[in-house]
Backbone as JSON Lines, residues from 0, in Angstrom:
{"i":0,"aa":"X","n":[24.7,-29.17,-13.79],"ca":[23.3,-29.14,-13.45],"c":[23.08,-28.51,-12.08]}
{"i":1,"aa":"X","n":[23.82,-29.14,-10.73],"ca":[23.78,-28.37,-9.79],"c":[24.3,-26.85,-9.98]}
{"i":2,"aa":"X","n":[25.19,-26.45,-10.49],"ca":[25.51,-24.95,-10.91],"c":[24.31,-24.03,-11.17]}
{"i":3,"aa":"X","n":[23.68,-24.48,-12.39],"ca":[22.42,-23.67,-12.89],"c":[21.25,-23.84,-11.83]}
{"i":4,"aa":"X","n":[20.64,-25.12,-10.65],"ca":[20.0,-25.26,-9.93],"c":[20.47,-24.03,-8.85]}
{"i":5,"aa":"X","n":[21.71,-23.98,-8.43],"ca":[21.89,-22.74,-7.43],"c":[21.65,-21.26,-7.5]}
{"i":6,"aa":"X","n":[22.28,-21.44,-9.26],"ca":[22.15,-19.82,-10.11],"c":[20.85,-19.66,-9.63]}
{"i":7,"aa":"X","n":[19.8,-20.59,-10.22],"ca":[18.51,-20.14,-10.25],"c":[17.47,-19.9,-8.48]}
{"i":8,"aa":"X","n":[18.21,-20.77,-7.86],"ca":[18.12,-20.29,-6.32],"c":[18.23,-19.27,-5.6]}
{"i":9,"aa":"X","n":[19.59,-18.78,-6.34],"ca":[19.86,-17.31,-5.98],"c":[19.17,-16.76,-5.87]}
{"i":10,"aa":"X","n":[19.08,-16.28,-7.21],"ca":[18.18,-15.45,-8.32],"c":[16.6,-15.69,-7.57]}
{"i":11,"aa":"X","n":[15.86,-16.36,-7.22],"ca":[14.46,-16.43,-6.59],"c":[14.72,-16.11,-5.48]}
{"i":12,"aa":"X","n":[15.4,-16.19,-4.3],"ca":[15.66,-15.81,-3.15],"c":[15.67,-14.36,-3.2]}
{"i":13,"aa":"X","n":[16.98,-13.6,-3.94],"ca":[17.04,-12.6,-4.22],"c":[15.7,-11.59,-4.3]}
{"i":14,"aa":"X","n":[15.27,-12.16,-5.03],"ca":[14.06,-11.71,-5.76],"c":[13.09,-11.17,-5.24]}
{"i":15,"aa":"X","n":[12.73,-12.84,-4.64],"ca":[11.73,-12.63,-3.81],"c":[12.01,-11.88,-2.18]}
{"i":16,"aa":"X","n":[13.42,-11.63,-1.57],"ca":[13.95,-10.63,-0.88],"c":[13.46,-9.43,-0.85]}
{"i":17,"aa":"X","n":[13.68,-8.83,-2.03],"ca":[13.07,-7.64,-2.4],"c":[11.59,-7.73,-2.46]}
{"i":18,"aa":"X","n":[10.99,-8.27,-2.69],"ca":[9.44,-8.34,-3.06],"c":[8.82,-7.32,-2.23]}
{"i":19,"aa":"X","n":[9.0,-7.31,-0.96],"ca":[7.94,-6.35,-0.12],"c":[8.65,-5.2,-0.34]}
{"i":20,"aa":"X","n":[9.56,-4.5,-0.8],"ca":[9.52,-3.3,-0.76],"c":[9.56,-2.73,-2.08]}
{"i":21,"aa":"X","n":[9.4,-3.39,-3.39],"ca":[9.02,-3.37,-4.83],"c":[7.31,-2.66,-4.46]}
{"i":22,"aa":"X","n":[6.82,-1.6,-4.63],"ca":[5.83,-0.82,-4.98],"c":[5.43,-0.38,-6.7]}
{"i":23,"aa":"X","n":[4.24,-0.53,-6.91],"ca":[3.83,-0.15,-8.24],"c":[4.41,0.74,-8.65]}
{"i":24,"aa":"X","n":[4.12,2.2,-8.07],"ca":[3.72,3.45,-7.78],"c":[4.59,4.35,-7.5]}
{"i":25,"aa":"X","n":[5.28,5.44,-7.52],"ca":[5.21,6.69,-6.5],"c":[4.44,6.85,-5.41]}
{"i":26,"aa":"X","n":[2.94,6.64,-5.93],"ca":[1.98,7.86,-5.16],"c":[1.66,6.16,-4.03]}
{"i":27,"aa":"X","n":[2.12,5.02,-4.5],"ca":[1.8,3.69,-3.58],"c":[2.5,4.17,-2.27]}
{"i":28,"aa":"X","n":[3.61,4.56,-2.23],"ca":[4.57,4.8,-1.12],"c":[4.32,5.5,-0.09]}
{"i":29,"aa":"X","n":[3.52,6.75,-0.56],"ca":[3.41,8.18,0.02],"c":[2.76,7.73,1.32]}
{"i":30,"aa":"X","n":[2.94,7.78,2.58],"ca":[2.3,7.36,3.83],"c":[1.09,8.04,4.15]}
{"i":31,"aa":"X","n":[0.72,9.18,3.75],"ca":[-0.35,9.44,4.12],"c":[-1.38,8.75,3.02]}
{"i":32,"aa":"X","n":[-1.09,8.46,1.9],"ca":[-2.2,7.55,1.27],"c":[-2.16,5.92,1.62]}
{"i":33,"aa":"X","n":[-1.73,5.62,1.96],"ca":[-1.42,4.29,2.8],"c":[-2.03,4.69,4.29]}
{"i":34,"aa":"X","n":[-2.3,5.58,4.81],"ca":[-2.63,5.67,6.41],"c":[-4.63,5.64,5.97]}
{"i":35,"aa":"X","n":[-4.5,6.79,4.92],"ca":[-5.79,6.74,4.65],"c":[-6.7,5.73,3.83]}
{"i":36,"aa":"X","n":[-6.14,4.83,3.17],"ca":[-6.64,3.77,2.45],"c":[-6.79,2.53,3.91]}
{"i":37,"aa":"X","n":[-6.18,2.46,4.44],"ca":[-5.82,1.76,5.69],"c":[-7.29,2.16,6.89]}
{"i":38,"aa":"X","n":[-7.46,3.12,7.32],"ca":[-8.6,3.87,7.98],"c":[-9.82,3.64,7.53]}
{"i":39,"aa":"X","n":[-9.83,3.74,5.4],"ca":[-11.33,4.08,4.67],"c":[-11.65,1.88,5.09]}
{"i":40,"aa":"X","n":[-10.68,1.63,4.73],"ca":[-11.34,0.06,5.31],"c":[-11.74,-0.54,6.07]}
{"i":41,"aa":"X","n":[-11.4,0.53,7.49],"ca":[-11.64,0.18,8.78],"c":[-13.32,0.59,8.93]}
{"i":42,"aa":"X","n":[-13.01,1.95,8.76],"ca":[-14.1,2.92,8.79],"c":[-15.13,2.83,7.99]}
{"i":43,"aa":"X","n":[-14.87,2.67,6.77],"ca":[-15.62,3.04,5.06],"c":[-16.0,4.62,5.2]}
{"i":44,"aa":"X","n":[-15.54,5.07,5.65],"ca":[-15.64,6.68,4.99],"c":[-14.06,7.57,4.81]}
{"i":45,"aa":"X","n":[-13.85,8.38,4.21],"ca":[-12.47,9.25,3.59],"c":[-13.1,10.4,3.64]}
{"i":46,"aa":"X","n":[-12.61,11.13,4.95],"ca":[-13.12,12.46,4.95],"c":[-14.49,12.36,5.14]}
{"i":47,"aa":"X","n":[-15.12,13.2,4.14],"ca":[-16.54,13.41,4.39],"c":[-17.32,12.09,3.87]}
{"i":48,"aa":"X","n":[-16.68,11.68,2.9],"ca":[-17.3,10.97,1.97],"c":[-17.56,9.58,3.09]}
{"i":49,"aa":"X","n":[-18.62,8.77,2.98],"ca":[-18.81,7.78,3.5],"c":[-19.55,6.92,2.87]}
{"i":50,"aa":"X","n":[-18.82,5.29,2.67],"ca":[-19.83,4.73,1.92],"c":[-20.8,2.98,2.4]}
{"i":51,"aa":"X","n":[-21.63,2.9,2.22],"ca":[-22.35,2.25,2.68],"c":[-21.76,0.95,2.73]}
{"i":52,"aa":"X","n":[-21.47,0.37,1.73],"ca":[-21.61,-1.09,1.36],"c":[-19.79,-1.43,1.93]}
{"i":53,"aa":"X","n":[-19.35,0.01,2.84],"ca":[-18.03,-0.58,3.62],"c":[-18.33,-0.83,5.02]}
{"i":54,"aa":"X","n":[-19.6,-0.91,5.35],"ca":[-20.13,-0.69,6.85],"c":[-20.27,-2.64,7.17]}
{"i":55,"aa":"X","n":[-18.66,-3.09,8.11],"ca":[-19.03,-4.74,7.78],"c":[-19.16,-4.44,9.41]}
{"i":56,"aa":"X","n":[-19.27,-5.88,9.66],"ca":[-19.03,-6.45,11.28],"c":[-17.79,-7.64,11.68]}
{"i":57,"aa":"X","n":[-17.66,-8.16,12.63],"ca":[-16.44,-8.38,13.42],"c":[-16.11,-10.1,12.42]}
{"i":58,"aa":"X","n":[-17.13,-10.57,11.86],"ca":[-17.0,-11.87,10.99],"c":[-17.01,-11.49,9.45]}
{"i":59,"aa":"X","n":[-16.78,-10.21,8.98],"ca":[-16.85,-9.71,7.58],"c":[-18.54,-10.05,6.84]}
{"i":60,"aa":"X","n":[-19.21,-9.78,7.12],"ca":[-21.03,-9.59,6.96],"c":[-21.23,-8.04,7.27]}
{"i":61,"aa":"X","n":[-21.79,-7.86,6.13],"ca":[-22.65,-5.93,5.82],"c":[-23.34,-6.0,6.78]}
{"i":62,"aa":"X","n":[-23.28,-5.2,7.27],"ca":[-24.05,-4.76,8.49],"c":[-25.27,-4.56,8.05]}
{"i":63,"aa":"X","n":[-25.23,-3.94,7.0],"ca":[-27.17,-3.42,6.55],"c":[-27.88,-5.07,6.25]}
{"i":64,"aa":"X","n":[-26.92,-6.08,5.98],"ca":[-27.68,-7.55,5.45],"c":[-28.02,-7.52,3.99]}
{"i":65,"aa":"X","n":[-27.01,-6.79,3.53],"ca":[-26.8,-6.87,1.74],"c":[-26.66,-8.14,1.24]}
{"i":66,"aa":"X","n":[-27.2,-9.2,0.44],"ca":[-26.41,-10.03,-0.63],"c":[-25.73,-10.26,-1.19]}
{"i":67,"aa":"X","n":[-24.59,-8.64,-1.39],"ca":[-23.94,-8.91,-2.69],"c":[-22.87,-9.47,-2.13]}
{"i":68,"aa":"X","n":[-22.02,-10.1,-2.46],"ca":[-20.66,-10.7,-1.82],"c":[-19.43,-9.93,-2.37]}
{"i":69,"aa":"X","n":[-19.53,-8.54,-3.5],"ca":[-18.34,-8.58,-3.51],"c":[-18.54,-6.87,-3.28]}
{"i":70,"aa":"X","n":[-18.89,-7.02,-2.12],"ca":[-18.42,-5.43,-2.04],"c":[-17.56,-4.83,-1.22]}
{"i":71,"aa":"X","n":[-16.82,-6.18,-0.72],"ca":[-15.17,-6.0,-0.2],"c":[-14.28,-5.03,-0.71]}
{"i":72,"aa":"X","n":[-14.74,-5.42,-2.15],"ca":[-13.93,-5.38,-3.57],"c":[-14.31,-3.62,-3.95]}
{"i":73,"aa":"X","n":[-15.82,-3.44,-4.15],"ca":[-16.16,-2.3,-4.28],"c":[-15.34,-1.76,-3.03]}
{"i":74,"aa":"X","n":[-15.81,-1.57,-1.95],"ca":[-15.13,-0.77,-0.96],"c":[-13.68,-0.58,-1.09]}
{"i":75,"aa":"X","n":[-13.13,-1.24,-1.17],"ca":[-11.67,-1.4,-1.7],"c":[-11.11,-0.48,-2.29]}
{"i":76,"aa":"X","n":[-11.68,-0.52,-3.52],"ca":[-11.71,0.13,-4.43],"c":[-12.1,1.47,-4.86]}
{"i":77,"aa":"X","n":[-13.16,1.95,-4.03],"ca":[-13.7,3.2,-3.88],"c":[-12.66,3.8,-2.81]}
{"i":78,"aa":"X","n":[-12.34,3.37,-2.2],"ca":[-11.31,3.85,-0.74],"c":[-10.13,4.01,-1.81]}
{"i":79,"aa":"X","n":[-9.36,3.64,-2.18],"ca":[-8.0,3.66,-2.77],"c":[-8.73,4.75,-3.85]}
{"i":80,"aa":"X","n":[-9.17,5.09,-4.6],"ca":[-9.57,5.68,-5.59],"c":[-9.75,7.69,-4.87]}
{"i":81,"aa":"X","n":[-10.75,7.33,-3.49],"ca":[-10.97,8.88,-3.21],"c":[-9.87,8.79,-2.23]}
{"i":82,"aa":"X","n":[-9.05,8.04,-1.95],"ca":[-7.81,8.43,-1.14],"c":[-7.06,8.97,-1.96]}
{"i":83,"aa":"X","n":[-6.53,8.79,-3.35],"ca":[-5.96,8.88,-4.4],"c":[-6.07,10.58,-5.1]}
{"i":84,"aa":"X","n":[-7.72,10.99,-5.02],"ca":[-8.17,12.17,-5.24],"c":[-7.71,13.02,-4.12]}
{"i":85,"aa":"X","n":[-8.13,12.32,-3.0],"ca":[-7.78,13.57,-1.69],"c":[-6.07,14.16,-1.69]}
{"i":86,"aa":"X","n":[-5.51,13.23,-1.48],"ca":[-4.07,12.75,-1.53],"c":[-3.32,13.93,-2.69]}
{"i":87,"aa":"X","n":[-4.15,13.94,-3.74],"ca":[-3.45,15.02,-5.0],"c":[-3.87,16.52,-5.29]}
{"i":88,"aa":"X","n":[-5.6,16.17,-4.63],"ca":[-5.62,17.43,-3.99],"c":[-4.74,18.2,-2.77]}
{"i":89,"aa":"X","n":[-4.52,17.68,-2.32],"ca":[-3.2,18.09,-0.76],"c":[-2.2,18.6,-1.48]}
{"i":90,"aa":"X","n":[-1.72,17.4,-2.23],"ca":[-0.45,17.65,-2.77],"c":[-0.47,19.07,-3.77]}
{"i":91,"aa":"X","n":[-1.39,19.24,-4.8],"ca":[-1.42,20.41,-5.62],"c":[-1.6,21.62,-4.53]}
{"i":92,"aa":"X","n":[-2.34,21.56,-3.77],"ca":[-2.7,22.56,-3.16],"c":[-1.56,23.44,-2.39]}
{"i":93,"aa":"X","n":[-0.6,22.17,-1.24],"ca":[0.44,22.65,-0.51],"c":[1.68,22.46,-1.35]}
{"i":94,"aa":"X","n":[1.7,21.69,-2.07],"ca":[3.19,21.32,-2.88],"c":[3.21,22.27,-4.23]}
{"i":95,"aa":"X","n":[2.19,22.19,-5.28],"ca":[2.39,22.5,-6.45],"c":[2.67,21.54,-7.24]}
{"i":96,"aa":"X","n":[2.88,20.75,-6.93],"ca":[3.72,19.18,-7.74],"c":[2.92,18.55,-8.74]}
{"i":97,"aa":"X","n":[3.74,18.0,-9.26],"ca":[2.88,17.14,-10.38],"c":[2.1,15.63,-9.66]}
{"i":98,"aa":"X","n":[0.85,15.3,-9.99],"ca":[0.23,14.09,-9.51],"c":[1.53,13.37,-10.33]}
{"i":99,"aa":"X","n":[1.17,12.03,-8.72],"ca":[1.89,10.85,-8.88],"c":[1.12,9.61,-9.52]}
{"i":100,"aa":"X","n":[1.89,8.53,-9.87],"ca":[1.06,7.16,-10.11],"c":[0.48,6.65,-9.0]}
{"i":101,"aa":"X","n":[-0.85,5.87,-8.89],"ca":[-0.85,5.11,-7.93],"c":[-1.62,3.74,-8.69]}
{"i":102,"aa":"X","n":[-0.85,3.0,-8.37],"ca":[-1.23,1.31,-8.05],"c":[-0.96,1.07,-10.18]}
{"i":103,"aa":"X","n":[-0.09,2.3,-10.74],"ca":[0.18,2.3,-11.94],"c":[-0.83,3.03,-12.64]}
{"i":104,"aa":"X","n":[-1.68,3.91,-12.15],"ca":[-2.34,4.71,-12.92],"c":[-2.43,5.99,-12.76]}
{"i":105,"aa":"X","n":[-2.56,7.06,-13.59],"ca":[-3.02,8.26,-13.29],"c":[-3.89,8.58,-12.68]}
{"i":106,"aa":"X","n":[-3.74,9.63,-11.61],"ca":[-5.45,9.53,-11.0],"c":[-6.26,10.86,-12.24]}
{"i":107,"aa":"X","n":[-7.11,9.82,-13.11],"ca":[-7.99,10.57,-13.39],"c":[-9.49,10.58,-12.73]}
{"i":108,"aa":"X","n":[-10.27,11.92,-12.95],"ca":[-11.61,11.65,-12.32],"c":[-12.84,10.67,-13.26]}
{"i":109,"aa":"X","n":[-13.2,10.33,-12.53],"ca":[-13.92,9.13,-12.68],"c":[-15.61,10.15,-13.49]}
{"i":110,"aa":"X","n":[-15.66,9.13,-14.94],"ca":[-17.12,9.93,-15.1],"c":[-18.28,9.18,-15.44]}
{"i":111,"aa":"X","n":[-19.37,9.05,-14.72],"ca":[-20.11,7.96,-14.88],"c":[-19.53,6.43,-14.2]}
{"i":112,"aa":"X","n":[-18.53,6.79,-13.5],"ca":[-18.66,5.43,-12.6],"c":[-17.41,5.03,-13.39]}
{"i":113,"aa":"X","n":[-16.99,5.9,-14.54],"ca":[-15.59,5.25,-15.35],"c":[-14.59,5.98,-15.36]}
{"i":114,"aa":"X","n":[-13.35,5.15,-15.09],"ca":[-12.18,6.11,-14.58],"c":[-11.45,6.54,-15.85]}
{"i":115,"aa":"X","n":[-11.57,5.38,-16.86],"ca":[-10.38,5.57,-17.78],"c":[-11.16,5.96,-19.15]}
{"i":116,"aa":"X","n":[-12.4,6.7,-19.11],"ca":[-13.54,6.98,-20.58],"c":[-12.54,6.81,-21.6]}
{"i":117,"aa":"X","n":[-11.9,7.3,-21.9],"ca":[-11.45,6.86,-23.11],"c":[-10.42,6.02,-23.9]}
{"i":118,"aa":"X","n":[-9.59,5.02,-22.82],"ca":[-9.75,4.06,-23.08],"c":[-10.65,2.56,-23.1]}
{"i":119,"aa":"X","n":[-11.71,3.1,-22.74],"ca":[-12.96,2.42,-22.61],"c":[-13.23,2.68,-24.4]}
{"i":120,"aa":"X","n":[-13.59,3.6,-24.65],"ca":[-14.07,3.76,-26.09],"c":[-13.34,3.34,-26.79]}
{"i":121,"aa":"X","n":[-11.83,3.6,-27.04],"ca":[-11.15,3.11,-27.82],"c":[-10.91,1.38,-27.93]}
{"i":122,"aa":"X","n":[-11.17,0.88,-26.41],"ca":[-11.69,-1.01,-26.78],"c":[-12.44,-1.24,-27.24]}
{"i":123,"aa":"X","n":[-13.92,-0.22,-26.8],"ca":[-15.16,-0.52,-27.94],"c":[-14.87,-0.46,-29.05]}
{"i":124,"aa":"X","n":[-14.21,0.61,-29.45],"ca":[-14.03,0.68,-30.79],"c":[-13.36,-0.64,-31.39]}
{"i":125,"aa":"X","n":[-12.32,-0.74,-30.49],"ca":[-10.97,-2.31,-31.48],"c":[-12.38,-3.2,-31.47]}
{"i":126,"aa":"X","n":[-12.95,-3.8,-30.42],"ca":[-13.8,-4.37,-30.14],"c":[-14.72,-4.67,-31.62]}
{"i":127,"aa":"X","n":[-15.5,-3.56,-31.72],"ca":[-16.21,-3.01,-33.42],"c":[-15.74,-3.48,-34.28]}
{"i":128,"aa":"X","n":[-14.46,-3.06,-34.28],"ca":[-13.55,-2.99,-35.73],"c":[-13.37,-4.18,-35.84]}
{"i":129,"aa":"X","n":[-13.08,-5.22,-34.69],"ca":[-12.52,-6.64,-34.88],"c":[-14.08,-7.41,-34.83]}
{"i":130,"aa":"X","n":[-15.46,-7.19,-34.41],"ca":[-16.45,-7.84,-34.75],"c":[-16.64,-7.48,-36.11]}
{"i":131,"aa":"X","n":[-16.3,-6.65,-36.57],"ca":[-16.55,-6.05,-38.59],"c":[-15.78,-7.16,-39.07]}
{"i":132,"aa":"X","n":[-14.49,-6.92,-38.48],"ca":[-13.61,-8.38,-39.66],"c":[-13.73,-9.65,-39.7]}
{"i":133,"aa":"X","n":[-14.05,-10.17,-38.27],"ca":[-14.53,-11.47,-37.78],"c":[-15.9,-11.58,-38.98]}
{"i":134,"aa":"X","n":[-17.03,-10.8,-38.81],"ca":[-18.03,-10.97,-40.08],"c":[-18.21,-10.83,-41.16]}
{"i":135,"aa":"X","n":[-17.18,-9.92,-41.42],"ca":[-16.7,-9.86,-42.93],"c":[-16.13,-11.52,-43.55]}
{"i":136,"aa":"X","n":[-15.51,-12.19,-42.94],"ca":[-14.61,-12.78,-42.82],"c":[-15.41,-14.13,-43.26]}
{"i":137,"aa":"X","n":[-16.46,-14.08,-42.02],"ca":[-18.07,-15.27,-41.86],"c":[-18.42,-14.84,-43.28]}
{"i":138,"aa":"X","n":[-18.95,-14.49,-43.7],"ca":[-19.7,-14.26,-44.99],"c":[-18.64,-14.39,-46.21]}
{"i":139,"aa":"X","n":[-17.81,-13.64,-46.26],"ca":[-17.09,-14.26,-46.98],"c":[-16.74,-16.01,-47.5]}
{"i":140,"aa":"X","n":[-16.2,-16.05,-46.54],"ca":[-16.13,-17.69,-46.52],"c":[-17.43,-18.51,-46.75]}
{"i":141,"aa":"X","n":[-18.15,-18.16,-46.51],"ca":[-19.47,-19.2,-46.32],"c":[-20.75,-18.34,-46.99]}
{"i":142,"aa":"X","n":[-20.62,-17.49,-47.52],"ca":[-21.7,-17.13,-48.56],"c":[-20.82,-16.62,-49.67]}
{"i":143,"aa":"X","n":[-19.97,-16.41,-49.89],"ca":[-19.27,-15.71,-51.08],"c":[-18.99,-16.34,-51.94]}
{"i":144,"aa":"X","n":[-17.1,-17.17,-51.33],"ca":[-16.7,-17.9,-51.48],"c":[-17.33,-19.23,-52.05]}
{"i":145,"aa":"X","n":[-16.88,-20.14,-53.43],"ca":[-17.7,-21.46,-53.62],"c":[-17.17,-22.59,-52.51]}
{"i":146,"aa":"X","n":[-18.17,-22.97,-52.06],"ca":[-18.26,-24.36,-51.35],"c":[-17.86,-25.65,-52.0]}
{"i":147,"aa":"X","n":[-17.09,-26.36,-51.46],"ca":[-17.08,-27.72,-51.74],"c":[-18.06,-29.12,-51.88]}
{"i":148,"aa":"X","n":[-18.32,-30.17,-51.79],"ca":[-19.59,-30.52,-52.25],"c":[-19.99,-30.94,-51.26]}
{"i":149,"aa":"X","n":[-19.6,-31.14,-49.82],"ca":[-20.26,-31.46,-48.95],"c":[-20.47,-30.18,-47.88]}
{"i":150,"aa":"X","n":[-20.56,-29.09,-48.62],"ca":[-20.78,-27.36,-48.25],"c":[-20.05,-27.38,-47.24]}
{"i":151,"aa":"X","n":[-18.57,-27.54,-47.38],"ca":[-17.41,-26.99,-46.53],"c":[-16.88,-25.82,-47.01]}
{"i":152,"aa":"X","n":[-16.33,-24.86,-46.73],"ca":[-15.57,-23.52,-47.58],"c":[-14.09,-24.61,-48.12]}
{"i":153,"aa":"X","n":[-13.79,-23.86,-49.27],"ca":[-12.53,-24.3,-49.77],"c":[-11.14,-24.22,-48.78]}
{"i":154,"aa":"X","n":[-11.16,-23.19,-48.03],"ca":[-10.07,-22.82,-46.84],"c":[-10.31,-24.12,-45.84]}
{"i":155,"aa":"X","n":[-9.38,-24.71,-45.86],"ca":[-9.7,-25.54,-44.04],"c":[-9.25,-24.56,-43.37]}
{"i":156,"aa":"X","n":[-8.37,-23.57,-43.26],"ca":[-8.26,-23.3,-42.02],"c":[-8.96,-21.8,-41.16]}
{"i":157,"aa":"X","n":[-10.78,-21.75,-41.97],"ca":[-11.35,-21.23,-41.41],"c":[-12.03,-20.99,-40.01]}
{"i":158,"aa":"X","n":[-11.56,-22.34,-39.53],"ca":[-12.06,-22.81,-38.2],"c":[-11.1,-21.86,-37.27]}
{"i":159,"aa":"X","n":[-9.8,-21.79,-37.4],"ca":[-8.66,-21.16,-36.75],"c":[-8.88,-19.42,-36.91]}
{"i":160,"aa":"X","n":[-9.53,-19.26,-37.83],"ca":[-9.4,-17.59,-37.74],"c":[-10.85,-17.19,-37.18]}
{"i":161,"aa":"X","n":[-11.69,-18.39,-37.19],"ca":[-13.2,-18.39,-36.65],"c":[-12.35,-17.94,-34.75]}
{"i":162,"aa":"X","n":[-11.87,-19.23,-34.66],"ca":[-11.82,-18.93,-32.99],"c":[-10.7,-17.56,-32.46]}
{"i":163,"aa":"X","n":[-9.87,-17.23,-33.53],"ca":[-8.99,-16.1,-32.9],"c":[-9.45,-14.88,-32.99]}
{"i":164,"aa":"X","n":[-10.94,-14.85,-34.24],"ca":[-11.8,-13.6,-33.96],"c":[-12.63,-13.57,-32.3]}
{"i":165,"aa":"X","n":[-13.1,-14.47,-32.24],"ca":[-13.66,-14.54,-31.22],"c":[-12.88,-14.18,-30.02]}
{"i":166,"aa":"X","n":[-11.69,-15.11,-29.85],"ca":[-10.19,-14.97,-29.13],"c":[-10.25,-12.96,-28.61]}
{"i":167,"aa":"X","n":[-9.88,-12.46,-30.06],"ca":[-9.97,-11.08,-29.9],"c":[-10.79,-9.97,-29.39]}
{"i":168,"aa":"X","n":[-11.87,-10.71,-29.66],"ca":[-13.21,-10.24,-29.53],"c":[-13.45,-9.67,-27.92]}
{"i":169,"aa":"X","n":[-13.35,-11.07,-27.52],"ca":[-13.18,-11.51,-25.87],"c":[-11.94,-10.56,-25.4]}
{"i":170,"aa":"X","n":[-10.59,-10.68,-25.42],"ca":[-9.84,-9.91,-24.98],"c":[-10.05,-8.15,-25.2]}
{"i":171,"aa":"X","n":[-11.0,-7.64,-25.93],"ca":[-11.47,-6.25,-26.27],"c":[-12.75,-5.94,-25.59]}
{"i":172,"aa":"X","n":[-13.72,-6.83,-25.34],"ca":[-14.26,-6.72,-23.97],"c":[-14.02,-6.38,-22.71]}
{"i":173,"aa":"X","n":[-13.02,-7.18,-22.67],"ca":[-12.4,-7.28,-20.94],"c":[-11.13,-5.55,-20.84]}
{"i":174,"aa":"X","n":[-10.74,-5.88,-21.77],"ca":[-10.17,-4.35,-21.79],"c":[-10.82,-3.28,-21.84]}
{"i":175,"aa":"X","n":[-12.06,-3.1,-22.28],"ca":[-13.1,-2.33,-21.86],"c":[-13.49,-2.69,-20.54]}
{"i":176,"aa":"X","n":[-13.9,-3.37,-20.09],"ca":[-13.97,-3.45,-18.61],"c":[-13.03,-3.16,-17.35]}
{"i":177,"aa":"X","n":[-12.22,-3.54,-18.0],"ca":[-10.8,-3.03,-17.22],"c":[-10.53,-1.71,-16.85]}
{"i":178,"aa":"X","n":[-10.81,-1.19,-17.63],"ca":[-10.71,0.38,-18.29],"c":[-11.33,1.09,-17.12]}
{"i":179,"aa":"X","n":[-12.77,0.82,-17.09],"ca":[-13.9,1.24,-16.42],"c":[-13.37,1.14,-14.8]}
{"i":180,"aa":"X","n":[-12.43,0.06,-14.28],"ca":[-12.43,0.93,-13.1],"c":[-10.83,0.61,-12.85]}
């Protein structure tokens, strides 16, 4: 028992040893996108581009006196994204090279505010396809199908494929959302 308690000690020590220098990415590493993601947070602007809702003060409060609370997150996010663009523009321009990953994604351009369009559509779509079967499924059972005499469906275990449509449903949402930025 103590044997396997140490193995497994190791093994997390180890692990977690390495942790800070484990990067997603390629393009995570590259120092000048790290200098400039680093700056757009200080600053909120990348180059020319400058954006509003990164303009905080010395206690983290928007300077303009915005409401929204998460535009940490936006800023964040918009900074890593046109650092990401600038960064591959450089690189194509002086290198020739192929774009790198960053933070595990391709940098594609963003259209309508969405980075990944078409895996966005293709969740809508599973999304579709799995609200079609989920209701196919409802009607079936409960208008098709004969009822029992206290109008239960003959299946008990309609309740279980009731909640794993839904289950699915929900997880094809959020992957559409995901998608988007």
């Amino acid at each position: 028992m103590l044997r396997r308690f140490l193995a497994i000690l190791i093994l997390v020590v180890s692990l977690s040893w390495n942790l800070g220098v484990i990067d997603a990415s390629a393009g995570d590493e590259d120092p000048r996108y790290r200098v400039c993601v680093k700056e757009c947070k200080e600053t909120g602007c990348v180059g020319e581009t400058c954006f509003p809702y990164c303009k905080f003060s010395s206690n983290d409060a928007t300077i303009d006196g915005t409401w929204f609370i998460l535009e940490p997150l936006y800023c964040q996010s918009d900074c890593c994204y046109h650092c990401m663009i600038d960064r591959e523009k450089e690189r194509e321009a002086l290198l020739g090279s192929a774009p790198l990953k960053y933070h595990g994604k391709w940098p594609f351009k963003r259209v309508y505010g969405i980075q990944e369009p078409a895996s966005v559509i293709f969740s809508l779509l599973n999304l579709a396809m799995n609200f079609h079967g989920w209701l196919s499924f409802f009607i079936l059972v409960n208008y098709k199908l004969p009822l029992k005499g206290d109008k239960k469906a003959y299946y008990e275990f309609a309740s279980l494929w009731h909640i794993y449509g839904l289950l699915t449903m929900n997880s094809w949402l959020w992957s559409a959302v995901s998608h988007c930025r």
